[in-house]
C-alpha positions in Angstrom: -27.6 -11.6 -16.0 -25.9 -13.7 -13.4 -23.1 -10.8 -12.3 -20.9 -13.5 -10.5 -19.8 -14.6 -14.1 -20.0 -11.3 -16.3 -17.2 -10.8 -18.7 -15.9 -7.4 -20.0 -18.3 -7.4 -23.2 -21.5 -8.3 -20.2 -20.2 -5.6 -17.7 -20.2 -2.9 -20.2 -23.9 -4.1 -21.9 -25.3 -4.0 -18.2 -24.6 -0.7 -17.9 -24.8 0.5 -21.1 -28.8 -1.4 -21.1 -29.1 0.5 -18.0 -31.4 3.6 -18.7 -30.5 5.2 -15.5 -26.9 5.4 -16.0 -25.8 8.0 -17.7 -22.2 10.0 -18.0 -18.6 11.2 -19.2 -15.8 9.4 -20.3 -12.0 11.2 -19.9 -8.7 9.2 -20.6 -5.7 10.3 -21.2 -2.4 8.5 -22.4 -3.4 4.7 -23.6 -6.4 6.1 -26.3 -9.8 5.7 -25.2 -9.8 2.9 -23.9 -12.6 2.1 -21.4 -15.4 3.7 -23.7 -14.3 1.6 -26.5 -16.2 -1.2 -24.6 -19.1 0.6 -24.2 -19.3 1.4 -28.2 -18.4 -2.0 -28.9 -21.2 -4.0 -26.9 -23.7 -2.0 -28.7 -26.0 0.6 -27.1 -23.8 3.2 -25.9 -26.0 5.8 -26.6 -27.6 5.0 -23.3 -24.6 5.4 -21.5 -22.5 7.8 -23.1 -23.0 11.6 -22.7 -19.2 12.4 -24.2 -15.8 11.0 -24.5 -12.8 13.3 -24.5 -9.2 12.9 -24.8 -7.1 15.8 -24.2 -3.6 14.6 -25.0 -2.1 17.9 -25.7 -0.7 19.1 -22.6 -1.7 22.6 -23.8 -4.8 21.9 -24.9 -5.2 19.5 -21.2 -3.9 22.2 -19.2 -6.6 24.7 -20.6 -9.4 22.1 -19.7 -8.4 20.8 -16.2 -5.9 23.6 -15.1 -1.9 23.3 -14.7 -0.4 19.9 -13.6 2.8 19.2 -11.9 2.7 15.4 -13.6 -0.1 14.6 -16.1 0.0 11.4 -15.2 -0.6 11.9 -11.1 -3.3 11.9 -8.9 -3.6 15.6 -8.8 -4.6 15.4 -12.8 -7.5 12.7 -11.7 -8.3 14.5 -9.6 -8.7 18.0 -11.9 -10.3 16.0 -14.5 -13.5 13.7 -12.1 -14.3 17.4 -11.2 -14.4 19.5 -14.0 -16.2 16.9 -16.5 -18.4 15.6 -13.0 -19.5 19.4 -12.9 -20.5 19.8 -16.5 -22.7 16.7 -16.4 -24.7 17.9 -13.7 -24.5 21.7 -15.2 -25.7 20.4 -18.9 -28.2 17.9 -18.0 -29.3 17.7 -14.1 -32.5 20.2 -15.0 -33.9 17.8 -17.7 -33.2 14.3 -16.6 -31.5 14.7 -13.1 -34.7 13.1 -11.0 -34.4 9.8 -12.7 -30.5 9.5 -13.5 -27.4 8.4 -11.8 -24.7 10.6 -13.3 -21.2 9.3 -13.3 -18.0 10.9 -14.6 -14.8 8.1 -15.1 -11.4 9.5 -15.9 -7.9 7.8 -16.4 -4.4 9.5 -16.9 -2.6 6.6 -18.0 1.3 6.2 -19.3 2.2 3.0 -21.5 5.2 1.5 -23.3 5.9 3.1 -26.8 8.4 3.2 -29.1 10.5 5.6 -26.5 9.2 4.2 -23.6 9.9 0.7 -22.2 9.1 0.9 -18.6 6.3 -1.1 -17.2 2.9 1.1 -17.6 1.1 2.7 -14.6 -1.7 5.3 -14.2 -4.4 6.3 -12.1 -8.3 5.8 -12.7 -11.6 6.7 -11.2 -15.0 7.1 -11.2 -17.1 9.9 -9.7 -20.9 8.5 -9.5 -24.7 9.1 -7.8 -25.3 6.0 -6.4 -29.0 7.6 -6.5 -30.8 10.2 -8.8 -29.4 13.8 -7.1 -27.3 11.8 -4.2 -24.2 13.6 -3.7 -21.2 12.2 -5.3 -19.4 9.5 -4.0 -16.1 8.6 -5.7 -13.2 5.6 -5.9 -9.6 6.3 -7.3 -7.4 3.4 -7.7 -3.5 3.2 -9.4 -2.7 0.7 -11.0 0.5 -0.8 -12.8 0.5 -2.8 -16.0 2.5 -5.4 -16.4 2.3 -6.5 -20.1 5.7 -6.8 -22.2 3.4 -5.1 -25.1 1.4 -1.5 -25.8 -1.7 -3.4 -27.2 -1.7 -5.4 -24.2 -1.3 -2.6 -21.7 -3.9 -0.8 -23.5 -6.3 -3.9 -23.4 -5.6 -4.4 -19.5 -6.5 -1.0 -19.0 -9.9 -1.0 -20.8 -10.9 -4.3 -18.7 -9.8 -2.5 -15.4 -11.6 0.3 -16.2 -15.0 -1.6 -17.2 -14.7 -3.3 -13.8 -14.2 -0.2 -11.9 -17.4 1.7 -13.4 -19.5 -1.4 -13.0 -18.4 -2.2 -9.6 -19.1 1.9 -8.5 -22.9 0.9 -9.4 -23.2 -3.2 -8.6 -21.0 -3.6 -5.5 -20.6 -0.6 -3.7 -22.6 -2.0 -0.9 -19.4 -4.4 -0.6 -16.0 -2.9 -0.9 -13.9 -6.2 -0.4 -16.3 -7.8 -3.0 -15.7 -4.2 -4.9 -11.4 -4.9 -4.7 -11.9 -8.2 -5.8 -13.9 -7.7 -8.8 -11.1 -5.4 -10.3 -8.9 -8.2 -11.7 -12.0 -9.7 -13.2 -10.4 -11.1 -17.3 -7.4 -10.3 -15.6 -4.0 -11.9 -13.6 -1.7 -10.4 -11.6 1.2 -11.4 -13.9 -0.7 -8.7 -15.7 -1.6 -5.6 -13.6 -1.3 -4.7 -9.8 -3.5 -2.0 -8.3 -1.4 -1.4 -5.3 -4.1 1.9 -4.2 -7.4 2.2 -3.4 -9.3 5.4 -1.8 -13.5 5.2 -1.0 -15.4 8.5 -0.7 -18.9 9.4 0.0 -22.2 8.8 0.6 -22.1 5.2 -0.8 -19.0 4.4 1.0 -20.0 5.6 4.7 -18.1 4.0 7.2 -16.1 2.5 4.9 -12.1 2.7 6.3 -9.3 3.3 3.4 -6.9 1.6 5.7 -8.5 -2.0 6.2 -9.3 -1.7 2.5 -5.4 -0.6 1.9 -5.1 -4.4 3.8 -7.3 -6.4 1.4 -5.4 -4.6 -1.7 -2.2 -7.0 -0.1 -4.6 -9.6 1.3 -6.7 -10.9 -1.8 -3.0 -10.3 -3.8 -4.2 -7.6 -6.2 -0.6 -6.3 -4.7 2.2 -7.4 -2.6 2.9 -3.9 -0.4 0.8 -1.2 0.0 1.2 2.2 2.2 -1.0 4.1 4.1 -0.2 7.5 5.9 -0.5 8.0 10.0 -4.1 9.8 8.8 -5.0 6.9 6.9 -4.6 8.8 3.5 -3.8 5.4 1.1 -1.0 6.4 -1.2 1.4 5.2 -3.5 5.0 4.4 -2.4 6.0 6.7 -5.0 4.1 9.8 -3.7 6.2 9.0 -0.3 9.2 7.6 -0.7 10.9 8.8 -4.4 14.1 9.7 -3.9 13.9 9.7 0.1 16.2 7.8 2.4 13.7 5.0 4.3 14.1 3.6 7.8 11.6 0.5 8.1 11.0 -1.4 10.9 8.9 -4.2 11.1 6.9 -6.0 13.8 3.3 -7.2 15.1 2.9 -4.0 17.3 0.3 -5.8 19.1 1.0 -3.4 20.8 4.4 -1.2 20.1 6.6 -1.3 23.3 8.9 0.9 24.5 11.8 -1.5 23.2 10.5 -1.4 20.2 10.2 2.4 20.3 13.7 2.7 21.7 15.0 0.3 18.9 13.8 2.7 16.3 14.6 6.0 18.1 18.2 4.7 18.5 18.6 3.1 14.9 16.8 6.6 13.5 19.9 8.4 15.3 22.4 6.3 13.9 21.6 6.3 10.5 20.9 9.7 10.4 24.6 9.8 10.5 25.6 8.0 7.4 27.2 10.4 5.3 24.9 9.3 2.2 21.6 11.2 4.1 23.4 14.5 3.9 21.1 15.4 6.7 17.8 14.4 5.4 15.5 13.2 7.6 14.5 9.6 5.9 11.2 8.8 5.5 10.3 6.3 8.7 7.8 3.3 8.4 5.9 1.1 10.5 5.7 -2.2 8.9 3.7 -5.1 9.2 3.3 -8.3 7.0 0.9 -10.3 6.4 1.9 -13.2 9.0 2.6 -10.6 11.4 -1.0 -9.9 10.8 -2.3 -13.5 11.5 -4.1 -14.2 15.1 -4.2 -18.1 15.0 -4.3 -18.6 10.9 -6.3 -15.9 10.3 -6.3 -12.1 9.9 -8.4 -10.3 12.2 -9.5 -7.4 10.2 -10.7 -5.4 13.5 -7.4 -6.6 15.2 -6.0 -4.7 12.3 -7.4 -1.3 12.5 -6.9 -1.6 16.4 -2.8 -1.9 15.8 -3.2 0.7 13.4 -5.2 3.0 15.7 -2.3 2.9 18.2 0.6 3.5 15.4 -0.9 6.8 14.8 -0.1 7.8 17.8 3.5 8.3 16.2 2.8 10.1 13.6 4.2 7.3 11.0 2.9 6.0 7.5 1.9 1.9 7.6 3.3 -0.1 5.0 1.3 -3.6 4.6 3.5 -6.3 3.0 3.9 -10.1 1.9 7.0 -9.6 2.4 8.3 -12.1 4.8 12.4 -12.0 3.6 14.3 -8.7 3.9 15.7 -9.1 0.6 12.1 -9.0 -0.6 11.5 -5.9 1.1 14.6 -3.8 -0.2 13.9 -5.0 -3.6 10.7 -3.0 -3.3 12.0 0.2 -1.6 15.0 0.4 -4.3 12.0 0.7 -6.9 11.5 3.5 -5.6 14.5 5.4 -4.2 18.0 5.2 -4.7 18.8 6.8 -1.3 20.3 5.2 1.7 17.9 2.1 3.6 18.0 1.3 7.4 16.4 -1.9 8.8 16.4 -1.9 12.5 15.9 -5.5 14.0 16.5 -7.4 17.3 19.6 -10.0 17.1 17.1 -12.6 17.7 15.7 -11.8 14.4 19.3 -11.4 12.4 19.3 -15.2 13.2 16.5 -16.0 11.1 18.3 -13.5 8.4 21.2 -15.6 8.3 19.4 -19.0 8.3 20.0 -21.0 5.3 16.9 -22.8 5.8 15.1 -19.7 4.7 16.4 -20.0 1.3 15.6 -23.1 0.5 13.6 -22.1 -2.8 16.1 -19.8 -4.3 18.7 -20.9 -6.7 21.8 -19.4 -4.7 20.4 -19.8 -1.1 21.3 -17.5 1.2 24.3 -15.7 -0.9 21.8 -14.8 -3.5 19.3 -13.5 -0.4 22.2 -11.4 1.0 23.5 -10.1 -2.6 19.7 -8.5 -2.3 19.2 -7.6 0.6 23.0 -5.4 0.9 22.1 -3.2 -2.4 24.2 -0.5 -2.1 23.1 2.0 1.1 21.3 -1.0 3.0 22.1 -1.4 6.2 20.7 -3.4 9.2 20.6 -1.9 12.6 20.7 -4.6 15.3 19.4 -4.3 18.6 21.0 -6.0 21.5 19.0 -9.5 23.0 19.0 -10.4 26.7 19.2 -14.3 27.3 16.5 -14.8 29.9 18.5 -18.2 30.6 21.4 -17.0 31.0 21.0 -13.3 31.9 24.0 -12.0 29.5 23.3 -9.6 27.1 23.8 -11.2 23.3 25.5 -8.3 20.9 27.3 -8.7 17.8 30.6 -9.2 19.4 29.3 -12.1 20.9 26.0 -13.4 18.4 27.4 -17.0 16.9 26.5 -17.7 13.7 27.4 -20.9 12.1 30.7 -22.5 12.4 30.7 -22.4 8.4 29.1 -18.3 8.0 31.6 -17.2 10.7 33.7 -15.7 7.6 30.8 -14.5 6.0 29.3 -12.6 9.3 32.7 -10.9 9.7 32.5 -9.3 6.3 29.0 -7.9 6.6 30.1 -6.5 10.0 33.7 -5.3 9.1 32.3 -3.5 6.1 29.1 -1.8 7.8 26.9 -3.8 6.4 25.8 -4.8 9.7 26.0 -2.6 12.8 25.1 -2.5 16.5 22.6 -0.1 17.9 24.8 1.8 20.7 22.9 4.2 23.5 20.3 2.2 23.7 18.3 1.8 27.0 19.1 -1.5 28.8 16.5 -1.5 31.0 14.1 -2.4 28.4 16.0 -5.9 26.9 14.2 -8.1 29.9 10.5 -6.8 28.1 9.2 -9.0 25.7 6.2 -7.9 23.9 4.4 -11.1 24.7 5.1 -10.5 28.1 3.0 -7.3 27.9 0.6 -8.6 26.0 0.1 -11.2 28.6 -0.2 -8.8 31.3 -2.6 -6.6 29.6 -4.8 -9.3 29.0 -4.9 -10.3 32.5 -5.3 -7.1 33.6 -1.9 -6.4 35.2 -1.1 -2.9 34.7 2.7 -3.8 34.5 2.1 -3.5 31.1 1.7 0.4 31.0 5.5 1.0 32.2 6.4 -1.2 29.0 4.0 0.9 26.6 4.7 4.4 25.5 1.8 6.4 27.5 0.1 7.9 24.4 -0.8 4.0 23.4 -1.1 2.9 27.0 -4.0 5.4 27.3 -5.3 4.4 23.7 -5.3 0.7 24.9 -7.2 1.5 28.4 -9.8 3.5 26.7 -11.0 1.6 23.8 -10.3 -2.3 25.6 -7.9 -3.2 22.8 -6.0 -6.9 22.5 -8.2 -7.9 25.1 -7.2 -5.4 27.5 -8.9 -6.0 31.2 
């Protein structure tokens, strides 16, 4: 078979035809859903050692042990482990020299009669990519999209099939591995917005660039990685939390940039609405931000990345280019307060009606977005290099026509000035350090915080002389 143009029915007769192959199916939530491809291509019995669904929570929690959330990571997790252990257990001793066993699992919640929220879940596969290799394993979340249960459920079965027949035909690729997972499948139909590689099969492999081509190849439009490089969902981090986001290249971070967050983190942990919790604070970069020339630089990436981790901050990856956009996604998540700190150069572009070209109500309909209730953008003074004044909101012109407009969103908070914040640093533009660091004029480390100034010297990054 030509695997470039398997189906769903040719994936799971591969496999199934495959006498090496050999292993446990678990799903929970949408029926059995991925083995009912295996039965119906014929030849199963090659494949399948058992299929199990344990929908009673009692009877589930007597099987895999107690679970927070049945549908959750944590229940993947209990369930690749406990039926990955009986295969080897039950049938290592008589055919473990010539088999790869595998154990795939799903925990999967759908629409129903009581339930009309889009479907989401988490699958994965725990596989020998050779006969007595140790484990290696791939756990992915997905959403489904489908108006209908049948639909969901049929979505699911072709996500799983790829996902099995990927762990055995395409491990050796990963980005051809991410791709493959939407095979019979659109995006109007499911997202996988996580990814995690493990093992022996996935050596070398980083979760964070492959947290990047989730975003990249548009499989999802933001994904989130912790300072550790831990790929999670933004539910697991952000569910109820007030966020502070603040986006930029970081190639690299500078201490404006660092003082512009510091400063705006201050500020907003001041809003009433916070009561005193300490928001959730990311790093955000999108995928233009991500460009060199017209093209991602994967290696540029992970060297960004490398120096964010310095300060101890999760990395959320977006195609997000409009704000509104953005706060759209968070407020899928959280209902709590969001702070957006930017420079003043940048509330320009926010306010430009030439943005909005492509939506109905242009830039009211953005702005009706974008201040949900709790938004809030912090704004961060801009030095005119021509002119040597120092732009704020007092003095930032919009146009003649928005000066009415730009009033409101100031008068009512929607828009507020950073205050404290450290004027020495408004004449440092991060291409201006970028510049010197490729020219190898150590001006540049007075503009860096040291932890990323020595990261930077040591490993040569951007081009650092």
């Amino acid at each position: 078979m030509n695997e470039e143009k398997l189906n769903t029915d040719q994936k799971a007769l591969q496999i199934n035809i495959d006498k090496a192959k050999y292993g446990t199916f678990a799903e929970i939530g949408a029926g059995q859903e991925v083995a009912r491809w295996f039965f119906r291509v014929g030849g199963a019995a090659g494949t399948v050692a058992k299929t199990i669904s344990a929908y009673d929570m009692t009877v589930s929690d007597a099987i895999y042990g107690p679970a927070e959330r049945y549908v959750s990571r944590q229940r993947l997790a209990a369930m690749l482990s406990h039926e990955f252990n009986l295969v080897i257990e039950r049938l290592d001793k008589p055919r473990g020299d010539k088999t790869q066993f595998f154990t795939f699992a799903n925990t999967v919640t759908t629409r129903s009669y009581t339930r009309q929220d889009d479907g989401q879940g988490w699958l994965g596969i725990r596989f020998q990519g050779a006969p007595r290799q140790r484990p290696s394993e791939v756990i992915i979340h997905v959403r489904l999209l489908d108006p209908e249960p049948v639909r969901e459920q049929e979505a699911l079965g072709i996500v799983g099939v790829n996902l099995i027949h990927a762990a055995f035909y395409k491990h050796t690729s990963p980005i051809n591995f991410i791709i493959s997972l939407l095979d019979g499948l659109s995006r109007q139909r499911v997202e996988i917005d996580m990814v995690k590689f493990s093992g022996p099969c996935f050596a070398g492999v980083d979760n964070r660039l492959m947290t990047l081509q989730l975003v990249e190849h548009g499989m999802t439009d933001a994904a989130i990685f912790t300072a550790d490089g831990e790929s999670v969902i933004a539910s697991e981090m952000l569910y109820k939390k007030a966020v502070l986001v603040e986006r930029g290249s970081f190639r690299p971070l500078t201490n404006p940039m660092l003082d512009m967050l510091e400063r705006a983190h201050e500020q907003f942990m001041l809003e009433k609405s916070l009561g005193g919790e300490t928001p959730v604070t990311l790093m955000e970069m999108t995928l233009k931000q991500l460009q060199v020339g017209e093209v991602i630089d994967h290696g540029d990436f992970l060297d960004r990345v490398d120096t964010l981790r310095t300060l101890g901050r999760p990395v959320l990856i977006s195609n997000y280019r409009r704000y509104h956009r953005l706060v759209q996604f968070l407020s899928t998540y959280t209902t709590k307060s969001i702070g957006l700190p930017l420079g003043l150069n940048r509330l320009k572009d926010v306010l430009d009606e030439k943005n909005y070209e492509d939506l109905g109500g242009g830039l009211m309909e953005s702005l009706g977005q974008l201040f949900r209730k709790g938004v809030k953008l912090y704004v961060y003074p801009y030095l005119n290099r021509e002119t040597g004044k120092v732009m704020t909101l007092d003095t930032f012109q919009p146009a003649p026509h928005l000066t009415h407009l730009y009033a409101h969103l100031v008068t009512n908070g929607f828009i507020t000035e950073i205050k404290n914040y450290n004027a020495d640093h408004l004449a440092v533009s991060s291409s201006w350090v970028l510049e010197k660091l490729q020219t190898g004029d150590r001006e540049w480390e007075k503009q860096v915080p040291p932890p990323i100034a020595e990261l930077i010297r040591g490993k040569k990054l951007f081009g650092c002389k």
